[in-house]
Structures are given as C-alpha cells and as structure tokens.
C-alpha positions in Angstrom: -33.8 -0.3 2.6 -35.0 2.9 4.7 -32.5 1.9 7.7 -29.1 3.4 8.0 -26.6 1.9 6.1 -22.5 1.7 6.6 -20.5 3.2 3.7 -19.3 -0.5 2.7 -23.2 -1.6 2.4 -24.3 1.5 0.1 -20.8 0.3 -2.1 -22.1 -3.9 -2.1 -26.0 -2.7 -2.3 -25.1 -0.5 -5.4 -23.4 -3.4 -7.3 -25.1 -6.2 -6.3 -26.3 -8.0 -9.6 -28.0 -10.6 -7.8 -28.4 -12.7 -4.4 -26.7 -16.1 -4.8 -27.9 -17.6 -1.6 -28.5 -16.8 2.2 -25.2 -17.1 3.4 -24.1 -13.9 2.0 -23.0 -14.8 -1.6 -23.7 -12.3 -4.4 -22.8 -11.6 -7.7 -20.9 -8.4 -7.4 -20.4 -5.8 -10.1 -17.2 -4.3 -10.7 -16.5 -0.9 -12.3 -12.4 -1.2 -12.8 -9.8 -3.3 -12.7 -5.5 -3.0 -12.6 -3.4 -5.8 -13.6 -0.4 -6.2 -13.5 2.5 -8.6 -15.4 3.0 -11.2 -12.6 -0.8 -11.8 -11.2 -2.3 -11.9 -14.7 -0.4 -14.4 -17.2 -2.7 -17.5 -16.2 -5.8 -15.4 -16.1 -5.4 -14.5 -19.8 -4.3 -18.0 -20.9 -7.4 -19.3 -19.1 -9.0 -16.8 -21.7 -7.3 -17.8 -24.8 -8.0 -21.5 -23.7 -12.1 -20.9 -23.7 -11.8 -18.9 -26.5 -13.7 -16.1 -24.5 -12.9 -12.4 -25.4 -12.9 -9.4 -22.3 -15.9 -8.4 -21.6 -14.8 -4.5 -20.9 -11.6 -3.6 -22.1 -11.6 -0.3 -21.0 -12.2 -0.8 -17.6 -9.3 -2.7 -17.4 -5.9 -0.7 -16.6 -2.4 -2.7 -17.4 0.6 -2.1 -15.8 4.4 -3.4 -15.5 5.6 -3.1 -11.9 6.7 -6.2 -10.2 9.4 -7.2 -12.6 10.8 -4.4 -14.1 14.3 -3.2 -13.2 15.0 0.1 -11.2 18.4 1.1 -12.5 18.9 5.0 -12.7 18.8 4.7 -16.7 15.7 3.1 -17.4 15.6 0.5 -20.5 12.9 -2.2 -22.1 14.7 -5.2 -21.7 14.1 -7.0 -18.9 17.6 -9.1 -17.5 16.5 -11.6 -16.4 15.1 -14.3 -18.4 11.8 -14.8 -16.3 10.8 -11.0 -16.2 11.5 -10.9 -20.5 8.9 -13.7 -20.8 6.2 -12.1 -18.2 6.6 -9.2 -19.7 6.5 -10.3 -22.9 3.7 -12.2 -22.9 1.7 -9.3 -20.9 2.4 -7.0 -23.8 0.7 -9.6 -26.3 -2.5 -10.1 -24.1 -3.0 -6.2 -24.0 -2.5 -6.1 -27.3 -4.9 -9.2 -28.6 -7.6 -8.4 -26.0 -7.2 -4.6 -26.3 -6.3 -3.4 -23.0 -4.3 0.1 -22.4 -0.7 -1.2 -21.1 1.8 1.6 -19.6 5.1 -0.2 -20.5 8.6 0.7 -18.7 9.2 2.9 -21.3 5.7 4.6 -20.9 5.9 7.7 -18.9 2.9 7.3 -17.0 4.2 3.8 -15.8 4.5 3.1 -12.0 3.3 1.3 -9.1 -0.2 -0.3 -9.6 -1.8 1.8 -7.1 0.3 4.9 -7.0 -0.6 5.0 -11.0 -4.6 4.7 -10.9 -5.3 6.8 -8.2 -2.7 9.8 -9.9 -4.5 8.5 -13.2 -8.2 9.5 -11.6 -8.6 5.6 -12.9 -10.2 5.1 -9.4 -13.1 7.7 -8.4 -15.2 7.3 -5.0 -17.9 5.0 -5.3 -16.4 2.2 -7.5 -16.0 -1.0 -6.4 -12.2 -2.3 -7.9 -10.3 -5.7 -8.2 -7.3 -6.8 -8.7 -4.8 -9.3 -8.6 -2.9 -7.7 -5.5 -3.9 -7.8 -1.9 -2.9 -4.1 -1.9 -5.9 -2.6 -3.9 -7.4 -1.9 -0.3 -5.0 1.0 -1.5 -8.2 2.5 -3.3 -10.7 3.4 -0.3 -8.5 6.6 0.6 -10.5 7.7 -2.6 -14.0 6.5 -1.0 -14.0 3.3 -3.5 -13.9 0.1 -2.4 -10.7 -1.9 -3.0 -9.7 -5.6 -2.4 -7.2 -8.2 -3.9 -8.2 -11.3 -5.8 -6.5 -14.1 -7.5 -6.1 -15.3 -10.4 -8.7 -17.8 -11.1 -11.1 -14.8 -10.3 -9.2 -12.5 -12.5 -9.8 -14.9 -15.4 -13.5 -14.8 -14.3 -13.7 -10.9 -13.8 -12.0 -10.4 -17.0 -14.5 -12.5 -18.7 -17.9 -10.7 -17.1 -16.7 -7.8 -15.2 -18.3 -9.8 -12.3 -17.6 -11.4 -9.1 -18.8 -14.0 -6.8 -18.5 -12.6 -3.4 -19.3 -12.6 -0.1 -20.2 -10.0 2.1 -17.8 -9.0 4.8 -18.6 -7.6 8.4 -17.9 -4.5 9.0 -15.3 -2.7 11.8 -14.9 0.7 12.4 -12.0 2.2 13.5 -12.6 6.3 14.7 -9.0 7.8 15.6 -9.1 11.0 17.5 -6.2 13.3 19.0 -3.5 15.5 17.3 -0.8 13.9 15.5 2.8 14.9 17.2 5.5 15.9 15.0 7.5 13.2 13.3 3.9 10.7 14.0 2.4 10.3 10.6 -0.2 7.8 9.0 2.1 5.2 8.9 2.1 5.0 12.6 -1.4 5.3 12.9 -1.9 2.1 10.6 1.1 0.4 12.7 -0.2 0.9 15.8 -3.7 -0.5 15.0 -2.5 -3.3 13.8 0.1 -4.2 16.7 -3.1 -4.0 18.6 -5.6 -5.7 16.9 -3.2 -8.4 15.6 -2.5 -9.3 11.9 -5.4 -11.5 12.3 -7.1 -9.3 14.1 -9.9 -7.8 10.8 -10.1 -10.6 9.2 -13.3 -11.2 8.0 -14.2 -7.3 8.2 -14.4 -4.3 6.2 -12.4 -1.4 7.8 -14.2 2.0 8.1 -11.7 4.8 9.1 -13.3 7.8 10.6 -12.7 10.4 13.1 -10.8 14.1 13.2 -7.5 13.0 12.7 -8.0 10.7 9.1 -10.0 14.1 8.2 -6.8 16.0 8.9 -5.1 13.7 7.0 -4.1 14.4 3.3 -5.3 12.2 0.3 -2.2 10.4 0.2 -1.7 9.8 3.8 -5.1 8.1 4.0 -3.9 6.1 0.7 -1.0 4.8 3.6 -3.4 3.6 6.1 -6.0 1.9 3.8 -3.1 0.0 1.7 -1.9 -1.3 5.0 -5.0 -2.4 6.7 -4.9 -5.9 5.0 -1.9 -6.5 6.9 -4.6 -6.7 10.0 -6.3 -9.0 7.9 -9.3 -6.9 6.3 -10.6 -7.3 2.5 -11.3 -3.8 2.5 -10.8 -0.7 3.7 -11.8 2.8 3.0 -13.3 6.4 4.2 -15.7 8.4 3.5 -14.5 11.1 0.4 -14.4 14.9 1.4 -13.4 17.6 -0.3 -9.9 17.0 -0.1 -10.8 13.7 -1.9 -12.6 16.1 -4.8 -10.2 18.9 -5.5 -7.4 15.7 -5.5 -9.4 14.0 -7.9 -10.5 17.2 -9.9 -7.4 17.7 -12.0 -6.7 14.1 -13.0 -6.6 13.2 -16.7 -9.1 10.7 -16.5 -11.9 12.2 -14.2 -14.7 14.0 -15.5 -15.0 17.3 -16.6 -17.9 19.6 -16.9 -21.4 18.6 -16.2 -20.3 15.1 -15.8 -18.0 16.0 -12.9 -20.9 18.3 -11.7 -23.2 15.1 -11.4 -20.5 13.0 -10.0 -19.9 15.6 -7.2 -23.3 15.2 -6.3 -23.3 11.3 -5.8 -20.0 11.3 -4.1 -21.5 13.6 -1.6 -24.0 10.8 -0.4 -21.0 8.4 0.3 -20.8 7.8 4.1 -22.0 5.9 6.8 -25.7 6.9 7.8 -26.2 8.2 11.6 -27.4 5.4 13.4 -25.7 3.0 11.1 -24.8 -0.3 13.3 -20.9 -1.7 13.5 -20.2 -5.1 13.9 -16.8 -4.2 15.8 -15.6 -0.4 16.8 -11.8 0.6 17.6 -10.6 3.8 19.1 -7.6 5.2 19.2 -6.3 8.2 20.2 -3.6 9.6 18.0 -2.0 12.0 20.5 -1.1 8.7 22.3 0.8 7.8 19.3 4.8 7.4 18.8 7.3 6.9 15.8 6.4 2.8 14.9 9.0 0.4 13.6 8.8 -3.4 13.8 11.1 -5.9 15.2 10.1 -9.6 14.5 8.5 -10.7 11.0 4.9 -9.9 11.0 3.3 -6.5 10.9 2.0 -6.7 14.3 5.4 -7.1 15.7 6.0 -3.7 16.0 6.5 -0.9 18.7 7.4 2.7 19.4 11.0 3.3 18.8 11.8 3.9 22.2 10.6 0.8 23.6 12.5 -2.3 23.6 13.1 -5.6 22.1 10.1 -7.7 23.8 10.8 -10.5 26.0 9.0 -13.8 25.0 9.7 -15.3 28.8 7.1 -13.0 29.4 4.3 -14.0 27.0 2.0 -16.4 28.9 0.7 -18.2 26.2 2.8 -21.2 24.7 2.2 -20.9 20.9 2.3 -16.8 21.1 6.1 -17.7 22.8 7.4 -20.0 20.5 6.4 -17.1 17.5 7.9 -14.2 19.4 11.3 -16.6 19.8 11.3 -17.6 16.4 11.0 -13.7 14.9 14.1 -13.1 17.3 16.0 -15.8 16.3 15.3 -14.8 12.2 15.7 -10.9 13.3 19.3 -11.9 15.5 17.8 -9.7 18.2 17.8 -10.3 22.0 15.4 -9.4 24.1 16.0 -6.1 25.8 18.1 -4.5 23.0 16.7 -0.7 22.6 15.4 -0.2 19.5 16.9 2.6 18.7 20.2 0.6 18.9 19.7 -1.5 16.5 22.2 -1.1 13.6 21.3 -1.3 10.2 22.8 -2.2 6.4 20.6 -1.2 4.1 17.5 1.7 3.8 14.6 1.5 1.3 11.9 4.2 0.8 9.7 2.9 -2.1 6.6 0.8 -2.6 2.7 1.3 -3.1 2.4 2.3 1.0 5.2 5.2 0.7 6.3 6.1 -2.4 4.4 9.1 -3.2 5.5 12.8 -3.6 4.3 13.4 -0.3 6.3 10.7 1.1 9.2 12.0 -0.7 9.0 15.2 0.5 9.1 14.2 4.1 12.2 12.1 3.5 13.9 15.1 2.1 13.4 17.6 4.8 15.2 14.4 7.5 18.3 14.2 4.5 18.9 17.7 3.3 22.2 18.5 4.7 23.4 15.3 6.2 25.1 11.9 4.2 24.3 8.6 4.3 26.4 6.4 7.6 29.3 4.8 6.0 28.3 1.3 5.5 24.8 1.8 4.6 22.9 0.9 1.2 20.2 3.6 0.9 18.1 3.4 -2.6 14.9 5.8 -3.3 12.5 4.3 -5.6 9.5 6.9 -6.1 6.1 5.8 -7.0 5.4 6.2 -10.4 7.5 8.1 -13.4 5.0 11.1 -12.5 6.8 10.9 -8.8 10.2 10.8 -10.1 9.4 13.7 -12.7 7.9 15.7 -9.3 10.9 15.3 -7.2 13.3 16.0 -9.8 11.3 19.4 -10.4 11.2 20.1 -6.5 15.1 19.2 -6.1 14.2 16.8 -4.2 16.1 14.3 -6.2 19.1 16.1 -5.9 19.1 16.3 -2.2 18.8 12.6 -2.2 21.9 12.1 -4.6 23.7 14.7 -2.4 23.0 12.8 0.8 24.2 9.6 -1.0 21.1 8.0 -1.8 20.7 5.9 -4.9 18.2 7.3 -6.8 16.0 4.9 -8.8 13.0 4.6 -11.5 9.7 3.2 -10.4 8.9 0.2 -9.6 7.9 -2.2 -6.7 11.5 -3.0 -6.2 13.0 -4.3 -2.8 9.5 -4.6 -1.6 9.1 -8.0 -2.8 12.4 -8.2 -4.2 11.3 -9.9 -7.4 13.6 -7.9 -9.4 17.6 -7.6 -9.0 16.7 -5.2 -6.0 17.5 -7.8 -3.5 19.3 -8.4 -0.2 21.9 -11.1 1.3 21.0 -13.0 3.7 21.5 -11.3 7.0 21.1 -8.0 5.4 19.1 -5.4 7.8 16.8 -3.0 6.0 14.9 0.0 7.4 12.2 -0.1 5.1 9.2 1.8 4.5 7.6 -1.2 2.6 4.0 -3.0 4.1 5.8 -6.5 4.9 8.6 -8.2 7.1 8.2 -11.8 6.3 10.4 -14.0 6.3 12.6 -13.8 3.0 9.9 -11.1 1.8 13.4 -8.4 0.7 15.8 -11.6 -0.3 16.4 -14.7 1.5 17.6 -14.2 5.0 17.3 -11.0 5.2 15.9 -8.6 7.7 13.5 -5.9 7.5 12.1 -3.0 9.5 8.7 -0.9 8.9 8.3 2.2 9.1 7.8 5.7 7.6 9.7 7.3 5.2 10.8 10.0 8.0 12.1 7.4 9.9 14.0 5.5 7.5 15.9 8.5 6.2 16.9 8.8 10.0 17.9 5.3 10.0 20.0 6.1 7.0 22.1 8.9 7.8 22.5 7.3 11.5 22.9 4.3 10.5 21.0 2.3 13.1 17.2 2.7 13.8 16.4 6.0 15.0 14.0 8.3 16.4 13.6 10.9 13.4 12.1 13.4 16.5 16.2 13.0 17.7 17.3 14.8 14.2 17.1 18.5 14.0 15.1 19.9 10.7 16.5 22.6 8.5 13.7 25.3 8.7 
C-alpha cells in the first residue's frame, strides 16, 4: 500500500468492503445515492416484493426530473397519464421507505445533478450511484460518480453496497489558455471527437492540468458529466480550493469542527507523484475552437468553421456506412459549412449546461438582440435555485426580452420524455450531452454545443460562431 496511488484507487481502496475474486470484483461501499422517478419504480417494487426495508434512508436523495412538465407556471399534476403514475408511485416509496423527496412543487427541486451538488449532498471523497449514466456529473467535486441500473439500485437500496469491478484508469492533462468564446464544453467535445465515443470505455477519467485548474466548479461539473459519452464509468479531479469555498456554504456540508476535519482529508485527495496511468491524453486548449456536432453521436463533432465531413473519404468501410447514415438522418451534405446550417429550434437546459454559470454566459450573447423569426428558443435552468438566481440577476428578463421562452426546471427536451418535444425533421442547437437518433423527439435533429453558442444560433438563426457576435461590455 506504500506505492503511489491514482485518485480513483485511493476512492475504490477506501470503500472496498471486501475482494470478491481476482478478476477485479469487489464489494464496493457507497456513501450516497440520487434517484430519481423514472430509473427507480422497479427497484422499489423489487423491495416491496422481498419484503426488505432501505438499509440507509438518509443517504438516499429523491428527486422528480425526467417527467415533470416545464411550463412557465409550474403545477403538481402531471398531463400525461404515464408521468401521474411514475410520479405517483415515487411519492409513495419515499414516503413508506422514508426517503427525503423534493417534489415539483418543492423549491429545492431540479435536475438530479444540478440539485445534489448545489445541495452539498455530494462532498469530495464519496463514492455515489445512481440510476443515470450522468452521475459522472459528481467528480468536478472530487467524488466518484457512475450510473447504474436498476436491478443494482434495488440491490444498493437494500445494503448500500455494490458489486463492482475495477476500472483502468486514463488521464487526460489539458494545458494552454482557453480563447474567448472556448469554454469547457469544447474541451469535453473535442476529447471525445478524438478519442471516439468508445474511445474510454473501460477506464476511469482523471482530468488534470492548468487549464481544468482555471476552470470554475461548474465548468469542471460540464466536462466530467460528459465524459461518459467517451465511454468512461467515471470521471473526476482532484478537489482544490475552489472545490472548498464552493462546497463551504451549502446547506448540507459541514460546519464547524466537522468541516475543519473534512478539510483536512479532502486535502489528501489526488493522484500520488509517480502514480502509474494505464492510458494518458494531452491536449492543448489554446488549440481549441467553438465545438458543435453534425451526425448523431457525440464524437461526430467539429469546430464551427470546419465543414460537413465527407464519408468518400473515410477509408474504412463500416466507419463509411456510419458517417453516411448520420448525414442521411442529419439531411446534411457533405461540404455544407457549418456555420450555414440553418436551424428551428434552440435549447439551453439539461444536467451538462444548465447552471447559473451557463446562464450567465447565454445572457451576455442575447442581451440586446431577438430571437431569428422562425426559431423556437426555450431556457430551462437547472434547478428552481437556478431559476430563483437568474430572475434575481435579470437574467430572466433579458431572455424574455430577446424572445426566449422561459421555463421551470427540469430535464426537458434533453430526452424529451415530457411534452418538451420536437417534429420530426425539427433542427435543434442544443446544449444537451446527446444527438441520438430520436433522443429530442422522433426524427428530429440535434446539435451540441455550449450555451454561448446556442444563444448565437438563436438570434441568427443558423449555427453560428458566437466569436462572429459582438458582446455588450
């Protein structure tokens, strides 16, 4: 135990109940979980069903996100038939198994993992789980973070343990000064056009490096919610300072002597000199453009001022087909500029970009300009908290000036499980974590990227380069 250890080994060593076998099984120990109305309803009926009780209630955080509506005037009943029941029946577990629940109506309500990092639910050094691939979200804070399904939630739930296995490891050390209008969004984009959407799979990202220590708390939370969409279980960095004084203030961290000792151990969370990789990435971030994807993965992105790829030119057969079928679903041709590319509809929301932060930066590209005739744009911030903020800041009212709808919280049009939905053919600049196929509504198109560039897109309305638009001062 006297050899230097990575970050993610001092996290799996320090909750490791017991070695299941020498393939890399363990019984992991987990401090806290989130759960939310649409992952959970099997998990608590496998409960009910074994007559098992939780094991921890108060490690367990509930929250309504996926389902809930996003209408300006917030209400409790849920319109359409299979949100009321989810909902509904969410409510009861909480309530039989005696788990805290922030409701639509409660004001703390939001976003999974906007909520429990705002909360201080999440504090470096925990290892969390929950039912969404997204909880990668979590290692901005110096925790470790990964999505499981149900089945284990049932189990988790049960004995605040899992069966896991242990991942490699990959570091990725980004160095270089970010250019104006380049933000951690592109940072996260750009690794992953590089390394593929396969590309960490199997690993545990470390982030390091000048430029993620530049970066504020909820920039960081940008990079490590997106790094599953490379492929990793886990991602995370090393907490700093600006980790502690974010963390300091929150209603649930600890005060006094206990937040004395707790500074302490968080202090001892990084990755020892000499500690050994099993991959390392580089990247240098003054290399770095505006990111915005074009076919229907992640990885199929590039800097706005490229072009639509050609896939005549991809050697490999399999590779070709792919890149034809995104165009095809996209309706792009090869050779189209990207910043030509029209667009319908603008979203800024979701658990990658939805935070005051991001808000703010979508503000300063709106203030004094309108949304382009024939564009949808919709806000949806965060949390409540968020939406409290930005009302408070005038940001809200810049938005409504500028023609933006603007929404309550919720995970809206980034899965479109809701009535936030678009038409087939619809094309959305989007600062969401996913362009699948169908992912926004059947059919319809989306674009990554920040929240910078799709309040450019919006006023413009086609994709645009958000360094193009003059800033008020």
């Amino acid at each position: 135990m006297n050899r230097p250890r990575t970050l993610y080994e001092k996290h799996i060593d320090s909750h490791t109940v017991c070695t299941l076998d020498d393939h890399g099984h363990v019984l992991l120990y987990i401090d806290r979980q989130v759960a939310n109305e649409y992952t959970s309803p099997q998990a608590f009926s496998g409960l009910r069903e074994a007559g098992r009780r939780v094991w921890r209630p108060a490690a367990t955080l509930c929250v309504v996100d996926h389902v809930n509506p996003t209408a300006p005037e917030r209400i409790a009943t849920m319109p359409d038939a299979g949100g009321a029941r989810q909902v509904s029946y969410f409510e009861q577990n909480c309530r039989d198994f005696g788990i805290e629940l922030f409701d639509v109506l409660d004001k703390r309500q939001g976003i999974e993992h906007v909520v429990a990092p705002e909360q201080g639910f999440i504090l470096p050094g925990m290892v969390v789980a929950a039912g969404d691939s997204h909880t990668t979200t979590y290692g901005a804070l110096g925790a470790f973070g990964f999505g499981i399904g149900t089945s284990e939630i049932e189990h988790l739930l049960a004995t605040q343990t899992l069966v896991y296995k242990r991942l490699k490891t990959m570091r990725v050390t980004v160095r270089g000064e970010l250019a104006p209008g380049v933000v951690s969004k592109d940072i996260i984009m750009a690794l992953i056009r590089r390394i593929g959407a396969a590309g960490a799979t199997g690993y545990a990202i470390e982030f390091a490096g000048p430029t993620i220590e530049a970066l504020s708390v909820e920039a960081r939370m940008t990079i490590c919610n997106m790094a599953v969409e490379a492929g990793a279980r886990g991602a995370f960095m090393a907490p700093d300072e600006k980790v502690f004084a974010y963390l300091r203030d929150k209603p649930r961290a600890p005060r006094g002597e206990l937040w004395e000792r707790a500074l302490e151990s968080w202090k001892r969370l990084y990755s020892d000199p000499g500690a050994r990789f099993d991959a390392d990435v580089e990247l240098d971030a003054g290399e770095l453009e505006p990111m915005v994807t074009w076919g229907t993965s992640p990885d199929q992105a590039a800097p706005i001022g490229e072009q639509v790829p050609d896939p005549a030119l991809e050697s490999d057969p399999i590779r070709r087909q792919d890149l034809q079928r995104a165009l095809r679903y996209m309706g792009l041709e090869a050779g189209m500029r990207l910043a030509e590319v029209p667009i319908s509809h603008a979203f800024i929301g979701s658990c990658t970009n939805a935070r005051i932060e991001d808000l703010r930066d979508a503000a300063r590209v709106v203030r004094g300009r309108k949304v382009a005739p024939g564009v949808r744009a919709m806000i949806v911030p965060g949390s409540t908290q968020v939406r409290a903020q930005a009302e408070e800041e005038g940001l809200a009212q810049v938005f409504r000036e500028a023609g933006f709808e603007w929404r309550q919280s919720g995970c809206s049009m980034c899965l479109a499980m809701n009535d936030d939905v678009l038409a087939p053919g619809d094309r959305c600049a989007s600062s969401t974590n996913r362009n699948f196929e169908g992912r926004q509504g059947a059919g319809a198109r989306t674009h990554l990227m920040s929240p910078a560039m799709v309040a450019a897109a919006a006023v413009s309305g086609y994709l645009t380069d958000v360094r193009t638009l003059p800033l008020e001062a």
